[in-house]
C-alpha positions as CSV (number, residue, x, y, z in Angstrom):
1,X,-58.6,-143.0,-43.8
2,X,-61.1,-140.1,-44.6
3,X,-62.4,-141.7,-47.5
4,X,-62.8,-145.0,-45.9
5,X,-64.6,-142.9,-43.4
6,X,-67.4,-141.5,-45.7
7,X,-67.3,-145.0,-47.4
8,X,-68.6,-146.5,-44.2
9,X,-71.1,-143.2,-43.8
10,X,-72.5,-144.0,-47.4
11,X,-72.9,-147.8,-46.8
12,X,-74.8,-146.8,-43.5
13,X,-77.3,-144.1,-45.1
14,X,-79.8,-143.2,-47.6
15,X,-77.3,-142.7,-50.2
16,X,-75.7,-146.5,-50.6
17,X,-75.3,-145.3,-54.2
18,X,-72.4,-143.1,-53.8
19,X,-70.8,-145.6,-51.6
20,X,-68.8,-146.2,-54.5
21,X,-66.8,-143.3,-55.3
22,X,-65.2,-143.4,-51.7
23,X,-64.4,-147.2,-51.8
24,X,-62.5,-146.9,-55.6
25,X,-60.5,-144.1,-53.7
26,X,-60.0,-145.3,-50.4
27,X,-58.4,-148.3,-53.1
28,X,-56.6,-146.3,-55.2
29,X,-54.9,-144.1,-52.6
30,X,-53.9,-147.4,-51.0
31,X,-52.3,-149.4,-53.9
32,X,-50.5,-145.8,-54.2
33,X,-49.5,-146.0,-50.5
34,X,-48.3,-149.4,-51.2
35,X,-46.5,-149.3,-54.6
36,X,-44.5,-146.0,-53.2
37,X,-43.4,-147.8,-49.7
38,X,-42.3,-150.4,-51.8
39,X,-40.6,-148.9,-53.9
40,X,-42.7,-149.6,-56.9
41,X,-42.0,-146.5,-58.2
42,X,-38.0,-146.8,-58.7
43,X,-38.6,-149.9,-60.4
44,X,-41.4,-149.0,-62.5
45,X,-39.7,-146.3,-64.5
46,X,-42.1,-146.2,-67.5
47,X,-45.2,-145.0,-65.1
48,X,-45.5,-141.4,-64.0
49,X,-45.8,-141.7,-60.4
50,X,-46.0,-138.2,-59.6
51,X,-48.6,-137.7,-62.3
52,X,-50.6,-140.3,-61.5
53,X,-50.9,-139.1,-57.5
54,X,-51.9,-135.7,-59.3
55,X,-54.9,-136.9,-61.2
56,X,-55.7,-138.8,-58.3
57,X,-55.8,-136.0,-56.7
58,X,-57.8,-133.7,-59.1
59,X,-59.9,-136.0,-59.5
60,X,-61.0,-137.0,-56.1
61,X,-61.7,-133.3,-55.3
62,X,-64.0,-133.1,-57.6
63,X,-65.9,-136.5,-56.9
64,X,-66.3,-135.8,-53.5
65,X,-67.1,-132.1,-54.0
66,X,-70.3,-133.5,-56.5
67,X,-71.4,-136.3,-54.3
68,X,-71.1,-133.9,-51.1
69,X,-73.1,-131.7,-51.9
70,X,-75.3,-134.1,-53.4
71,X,-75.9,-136.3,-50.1
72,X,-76.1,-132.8,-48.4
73,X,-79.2,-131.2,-50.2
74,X,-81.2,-134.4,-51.4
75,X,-81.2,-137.4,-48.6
76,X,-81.9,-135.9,-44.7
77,X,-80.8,-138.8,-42.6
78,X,-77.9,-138.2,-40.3
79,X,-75.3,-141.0,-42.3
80,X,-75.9,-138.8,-45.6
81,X,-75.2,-135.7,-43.8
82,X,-72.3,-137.3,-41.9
83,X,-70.9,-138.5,-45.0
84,X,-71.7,-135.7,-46.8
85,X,-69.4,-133.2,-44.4
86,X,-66.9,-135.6,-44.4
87,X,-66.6,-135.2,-48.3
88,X,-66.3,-131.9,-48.0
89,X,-63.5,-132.6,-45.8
90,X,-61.9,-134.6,-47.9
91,X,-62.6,-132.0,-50.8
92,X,-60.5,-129.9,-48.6
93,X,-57.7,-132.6,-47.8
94,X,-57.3,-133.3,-51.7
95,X,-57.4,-130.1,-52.4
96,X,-54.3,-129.4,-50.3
97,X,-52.7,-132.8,-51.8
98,X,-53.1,-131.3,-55.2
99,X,-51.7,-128.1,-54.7
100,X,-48.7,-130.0,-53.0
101,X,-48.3,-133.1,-55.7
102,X,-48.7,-130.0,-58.1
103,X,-45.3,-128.5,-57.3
104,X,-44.0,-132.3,-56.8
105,X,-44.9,-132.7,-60.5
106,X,-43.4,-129.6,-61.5
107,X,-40.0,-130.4,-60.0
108,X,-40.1,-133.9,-61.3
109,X,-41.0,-132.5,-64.8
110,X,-38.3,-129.7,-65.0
111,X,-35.5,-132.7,-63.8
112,X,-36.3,-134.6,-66.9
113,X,-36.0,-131.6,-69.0
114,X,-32.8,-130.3,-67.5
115,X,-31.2,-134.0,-68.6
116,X,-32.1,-133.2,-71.8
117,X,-28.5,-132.4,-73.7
118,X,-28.4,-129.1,-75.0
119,X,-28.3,-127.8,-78.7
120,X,-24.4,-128.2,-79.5
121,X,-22.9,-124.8,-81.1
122,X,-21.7,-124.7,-84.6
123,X,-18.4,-123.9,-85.9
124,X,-19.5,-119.9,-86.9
125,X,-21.2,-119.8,-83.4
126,X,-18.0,-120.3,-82.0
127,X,-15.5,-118.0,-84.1
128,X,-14.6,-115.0,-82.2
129,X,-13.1,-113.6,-85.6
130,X,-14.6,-110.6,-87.1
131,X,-13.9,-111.0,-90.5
132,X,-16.4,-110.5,-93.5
């Protein structure tokens, strides 16, 4: 919703060229929305969901971080500045969604490790006798 709000503040302002960078998210995050509530994710099994949300993530902090402070110092109209406060909102919000999909990504990467079988002992491993 928040980038679909600075989306609409770019079209509306100065800086129509960063309109772009909120639409593609405001896109992403919804086909992401989507493919999870429908269970895209249990059926896809060769994509990385949780990594995919992370780099979403990552990189939509630092897009919005650039082109806020971007609309903030360089255009003066109200729409930039709007949109420009909203990005640092969102810069905010993804940060938090990072940090959060972070540990999500941690726990899904140590399950897949864990299933992993374990280095079978050999026979002099396993002797108890003492014998030289």
């Amino acid at each position: 919703v928040l980038s679909f709000i600075i989306f609409i503040c770019y079209i509306a302002s100065l800086a129509a060229s960063f309109m772009m960078a909120p639409l593609l998210e405001f896109l992403l995050a919804l086909f992401l929305f989507f493919a999870y509530a429908s269970k895209l994710n249990e059926k896809f099994k060769g994509v990385h969901w949780p990594l995919a949300d992370f780099l979403r993530c990552v990189t939509a902090a630092i897009i919005y971080f650039a082109i806020s402070i971007a609309a903030v110092s360089k255009y003066s109209d109200g729409a930039s500045k709007a949109a420009g406060v909203f990005g640092f909102a969102a810069t905010i919000v993804f940060a938090i969604d990072f940090y959060i999909t972070f540990n999500d990504l941690v726990t899904f990467l140590k399950q897949g490790s864990s299933d992993s079988p374990e280095g079978h002992k050999t026979e002099d491993e396993d002797s108890d006798s003492d014998s030289d």
